[in-house]
N, C-alpha and C positions, 0 to 999 in steps of 0.2 A: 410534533414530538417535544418540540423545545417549552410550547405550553403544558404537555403533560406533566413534564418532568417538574417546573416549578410548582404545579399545582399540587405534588405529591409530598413538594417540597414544603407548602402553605399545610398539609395534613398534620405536619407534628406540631408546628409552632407557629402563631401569630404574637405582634405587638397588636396590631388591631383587627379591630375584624375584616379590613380589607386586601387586611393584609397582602454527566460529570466527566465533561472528560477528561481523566487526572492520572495523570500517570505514576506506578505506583514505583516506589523506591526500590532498589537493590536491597534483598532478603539479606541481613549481615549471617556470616557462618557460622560454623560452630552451635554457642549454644539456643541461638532462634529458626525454628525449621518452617519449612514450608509451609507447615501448618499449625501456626503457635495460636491461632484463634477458636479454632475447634479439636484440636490435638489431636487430629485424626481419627476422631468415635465415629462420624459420619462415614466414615469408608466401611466399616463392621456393619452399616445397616442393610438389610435386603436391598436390592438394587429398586424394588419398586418404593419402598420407602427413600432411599438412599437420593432418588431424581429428584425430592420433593426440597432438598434443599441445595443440590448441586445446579440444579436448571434457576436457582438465583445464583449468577455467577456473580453477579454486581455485590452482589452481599456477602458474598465469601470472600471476594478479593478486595470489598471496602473493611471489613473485617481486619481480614489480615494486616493492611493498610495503617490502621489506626494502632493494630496491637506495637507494630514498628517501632510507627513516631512513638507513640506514649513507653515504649519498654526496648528500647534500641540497646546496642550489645556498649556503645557509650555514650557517655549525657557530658556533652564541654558543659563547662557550668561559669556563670556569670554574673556581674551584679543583681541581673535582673530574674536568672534562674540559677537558682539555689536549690533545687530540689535534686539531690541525687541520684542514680541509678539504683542506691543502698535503699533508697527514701521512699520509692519508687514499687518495687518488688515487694518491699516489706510490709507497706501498704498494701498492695495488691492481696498480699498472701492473708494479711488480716482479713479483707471484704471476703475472700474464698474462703478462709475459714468460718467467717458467719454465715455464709450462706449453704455451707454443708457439704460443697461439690466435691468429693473426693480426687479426682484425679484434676481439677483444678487446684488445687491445695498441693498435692503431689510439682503438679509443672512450679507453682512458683515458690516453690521451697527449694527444686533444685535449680533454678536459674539462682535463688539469692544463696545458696548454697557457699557458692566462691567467692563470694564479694567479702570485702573486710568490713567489719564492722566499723559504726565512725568511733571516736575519740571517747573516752570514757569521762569527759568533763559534762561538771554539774550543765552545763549549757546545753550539750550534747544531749544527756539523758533527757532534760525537761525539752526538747525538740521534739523528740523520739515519741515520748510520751504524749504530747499533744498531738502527733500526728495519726499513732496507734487510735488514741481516743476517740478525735474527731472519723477517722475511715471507720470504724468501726458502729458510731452511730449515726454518720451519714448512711452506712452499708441498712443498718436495721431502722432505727427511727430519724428519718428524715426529717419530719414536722418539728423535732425538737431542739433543731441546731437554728439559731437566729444569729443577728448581726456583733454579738459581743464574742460569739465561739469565732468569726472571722478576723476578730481583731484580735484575736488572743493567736490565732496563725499569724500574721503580721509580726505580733512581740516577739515571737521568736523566729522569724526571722524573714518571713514569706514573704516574697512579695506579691503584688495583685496578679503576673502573669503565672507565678509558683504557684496560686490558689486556682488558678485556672487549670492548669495542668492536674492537679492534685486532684481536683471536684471531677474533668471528664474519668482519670483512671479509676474513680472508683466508681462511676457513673457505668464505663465502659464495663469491668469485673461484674459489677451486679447483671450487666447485660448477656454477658459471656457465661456467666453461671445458668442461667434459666437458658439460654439456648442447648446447652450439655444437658439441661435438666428434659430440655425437648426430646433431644435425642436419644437421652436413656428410656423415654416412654416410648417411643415408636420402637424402638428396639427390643421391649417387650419385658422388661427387667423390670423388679420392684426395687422400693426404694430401700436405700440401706441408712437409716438413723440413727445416729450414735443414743445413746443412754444419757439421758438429761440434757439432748439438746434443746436450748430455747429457740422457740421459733419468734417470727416477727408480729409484731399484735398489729392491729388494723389502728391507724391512727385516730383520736378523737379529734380531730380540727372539725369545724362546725360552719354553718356560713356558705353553703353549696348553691350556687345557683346560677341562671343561665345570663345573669348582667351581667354587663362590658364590663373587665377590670381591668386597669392597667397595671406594668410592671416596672418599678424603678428597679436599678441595680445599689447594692451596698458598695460596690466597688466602681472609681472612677471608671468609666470608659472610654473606648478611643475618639481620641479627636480624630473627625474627617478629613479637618486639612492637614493632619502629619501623618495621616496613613499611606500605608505601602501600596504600590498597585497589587501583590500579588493579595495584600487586606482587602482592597477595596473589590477587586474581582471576585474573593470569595465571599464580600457579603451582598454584591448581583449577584452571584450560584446559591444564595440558598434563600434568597426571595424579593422579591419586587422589591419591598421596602426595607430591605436589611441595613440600607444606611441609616436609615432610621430609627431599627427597631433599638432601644437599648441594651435586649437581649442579647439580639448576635454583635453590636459594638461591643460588648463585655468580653464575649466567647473569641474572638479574634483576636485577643491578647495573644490567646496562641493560635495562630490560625493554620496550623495543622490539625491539630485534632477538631477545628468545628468543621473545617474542607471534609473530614473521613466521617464525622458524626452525619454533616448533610448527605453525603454520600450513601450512609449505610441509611437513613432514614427512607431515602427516594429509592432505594430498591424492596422497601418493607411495604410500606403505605400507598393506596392505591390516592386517586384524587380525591380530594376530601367531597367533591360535587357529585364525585358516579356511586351509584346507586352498589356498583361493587364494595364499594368504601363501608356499607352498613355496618356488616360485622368487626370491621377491623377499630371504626369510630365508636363502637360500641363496646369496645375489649379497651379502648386507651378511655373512654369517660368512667367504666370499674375498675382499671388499674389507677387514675390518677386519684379516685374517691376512695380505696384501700390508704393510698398511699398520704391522703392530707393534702394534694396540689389542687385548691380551688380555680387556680387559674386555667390551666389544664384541661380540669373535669368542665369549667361552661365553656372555655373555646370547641371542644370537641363534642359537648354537650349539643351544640348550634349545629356542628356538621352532621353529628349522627341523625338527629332531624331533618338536614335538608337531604339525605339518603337515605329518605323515607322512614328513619324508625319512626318509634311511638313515645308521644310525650309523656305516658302515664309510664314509661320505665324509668324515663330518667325524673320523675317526681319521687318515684319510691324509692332509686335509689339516693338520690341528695337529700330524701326525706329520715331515708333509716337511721335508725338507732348508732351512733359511733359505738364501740366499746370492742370489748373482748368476743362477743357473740353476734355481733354488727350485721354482719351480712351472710351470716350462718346458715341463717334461714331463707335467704331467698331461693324460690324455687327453681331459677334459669342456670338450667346447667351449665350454662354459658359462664355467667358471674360465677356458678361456684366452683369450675376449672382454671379461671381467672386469679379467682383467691386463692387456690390455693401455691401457682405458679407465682402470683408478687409475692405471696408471704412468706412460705415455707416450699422454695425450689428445691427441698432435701427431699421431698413428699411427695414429687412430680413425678408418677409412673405412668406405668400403661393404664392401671385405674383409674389414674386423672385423666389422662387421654379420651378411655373410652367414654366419659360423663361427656363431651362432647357428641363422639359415635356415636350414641344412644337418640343423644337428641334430632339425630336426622344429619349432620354437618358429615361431610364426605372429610379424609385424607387431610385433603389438600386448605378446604377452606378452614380446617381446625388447625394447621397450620400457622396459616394466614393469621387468624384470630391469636394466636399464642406466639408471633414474631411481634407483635403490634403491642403485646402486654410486656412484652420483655424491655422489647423499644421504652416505651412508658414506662419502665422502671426507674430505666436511663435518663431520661429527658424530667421526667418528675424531680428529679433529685436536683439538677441544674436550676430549674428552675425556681422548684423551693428554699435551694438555702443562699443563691448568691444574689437575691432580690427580695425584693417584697411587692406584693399587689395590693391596690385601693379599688374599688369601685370606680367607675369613670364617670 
């Protein structure tokens, strides 16, 4: 069991190619409920749809878990975390409003509802403003945030664990949108699209391929030898070489939200080895190629081949055309339910859904394949803008 789990845990993320038992906190009252991760849509679905995401309990309650730490009812705040509870929602509510989710937009309007506004000084404004800015094209174009937009968080005021915090909640919001986006399709609703909304364009990054790259961090990471046991235990929990990896020493600045990220990943992703793994290795290498994460698309690129796919998918897709009609055209209805769940989860209905149904995929495993894109939303964004990758 103990090898399954990390091997599920090896599915979302390597530093190389060789690359829970957690107990979850007291729900605070008032205004965070039981279910502030799925806001209760999941109870409105038929009960046979409804088991398809309740029999993952691990995922509802790593879920929940994570919405806690990142959006608690308060944030003590410190030299080293400066980010707000104000800083926090407001964000939040930005990524939910680009991504279209209505009644996610709804919950965190009224959680920031009561909060005070901060200080109306010139410092305060231009805080605000870089914060707005940066969630917002973290939320849509990813590819285009690089190492000068993380130091421009710094100037005003961030520090490298406040960037951490900051990158998983919008990380986690984008992820939490396309799962509402799930659930409004299986529940059999179409989509509701405001009038001029922009949707997300397919990134052009270029350079896709299945050699080793490695990934530095922009931001310093943790030294090994001043780490906390409860750091060093969660980076054994989420993979053999986590001391290692530079990834998860970066993400253990806060090492709550990577404990709930690992978490929520190993109840998503089956082993990157079993032959189960095909489709879901094959929904994270076209969400990570939508999305501009070359690193991503050839670590997973590698797995979805050793679960049997076929090389000549992933030639055509690292091949294709980037742009605005990119992967428009591809035939696999697989990809093009995919695309439409990473780019525009406004547009996620039961029509998208059934482009799966059609193609033969039961319930359950179009499920599967559309937790694993949403996941990959998540993880694409962390990895794209808080590093950089070189060839190895």
């Amino acid at each position: 069991m103990e090898q399954q789990r990390r091997a599920a845990h090896d599915g979302w993320y390597h530093e190389t190619q060789s690359s829970q038992q957690r107990q979850t906190p007291a729900v605070p009252c008032q205004i965070i409920t039981t279910d502030s991760f799925l806001l209760g849509l999941e109870q409105k679905l038929a009960p046979s749809f409804r088991i398809l995401l309740t029999q993952r309990s691990g995922l509802l309650s790593a879920g929940q878990r994570c919405y806690n730490q990142l959006f608690p009812e308060e944030v003590p705040l410190s030299r080293t975390q400066t980010l707000s509870l104000y800083d926090r929602l407001s964000s939040a509510l930005t990524v939910a409003q680009v991504t279209g989710i209505q009644p996610l937009c709804s919950h965190y309007a009224a959680r920031l509802a009561p909060l005070n506004c901060p200080d109306a000084s010139r410092e305060s404004n231009i805080r605000q403003t870089h914060l707005a800015q940066y969630a917002r094209l973290l939320a849509t174009q990813p590819s285009l945030i690089n190492r000068q937009m993380l130091s421009q968080l710094q100037d005003v005021g961030l520090s490298a664990t406040d960037i951490i915090i900051f990158s998983q909640l919008i990380g986690f919001v984008t992820f939490q949108a396309r799962l509402l986006a799930i659930i409004n399709a299986l529940a059999g609703r179409p989509a509701t699209v405001l009038p001029g909304f922009q949707h997300v364009e397919e990134s052009s990054a270029q350079g896709f391929s299945l050699q080793p790259r490695r990934w530095q961090a922009y931001l310093p990471t943790l030294d090994i030898a001043q780490a906390s046991q409860q750091q060093l235990d969660i980076l054994d929990d989420c993979a053999e070489d986590g001391r290692d990896s530079a990834f998860y020493r970066l993400l253990v600045l806060d090492a709550s939200s990577l404990s709930a990220l690992s978490a929520i990943a190993a109840t998503i992703m089956q082993p990157a080895d079993s032959e189960k793994s095909r489709l879901q290795q094959w929904s994270a290498v076209v969400t990570s190629r939508l999305n501009g994460c070359l690193f991503c698309a050839g670590v997973h690129g590698h797995h979805y081949l050793q679960a049997g796919g076929q090389s000549r998918h992933i030639e055509r897709l690292f091949q294709g055309k980037a742009g605005s009609n990119g992967l428009t055209t591809d035939k696999d209805p697989l990809v093009k339910a995919v695309q439409i769940l990473a780019q525009t989860p406004e547009k996620f209905d039961a029509a998208a859904l059934q482009l799966l149904l059609d193609a033969g995929y039961d319930h359950q495993q179009a499920v599967s394949i559309l937790l694993a894109s949403a996941l990959f939303c998540w993880v694409n964004r962390l990895v794209q803008t808080l590093g950089d990758t070189r060839l190895a």
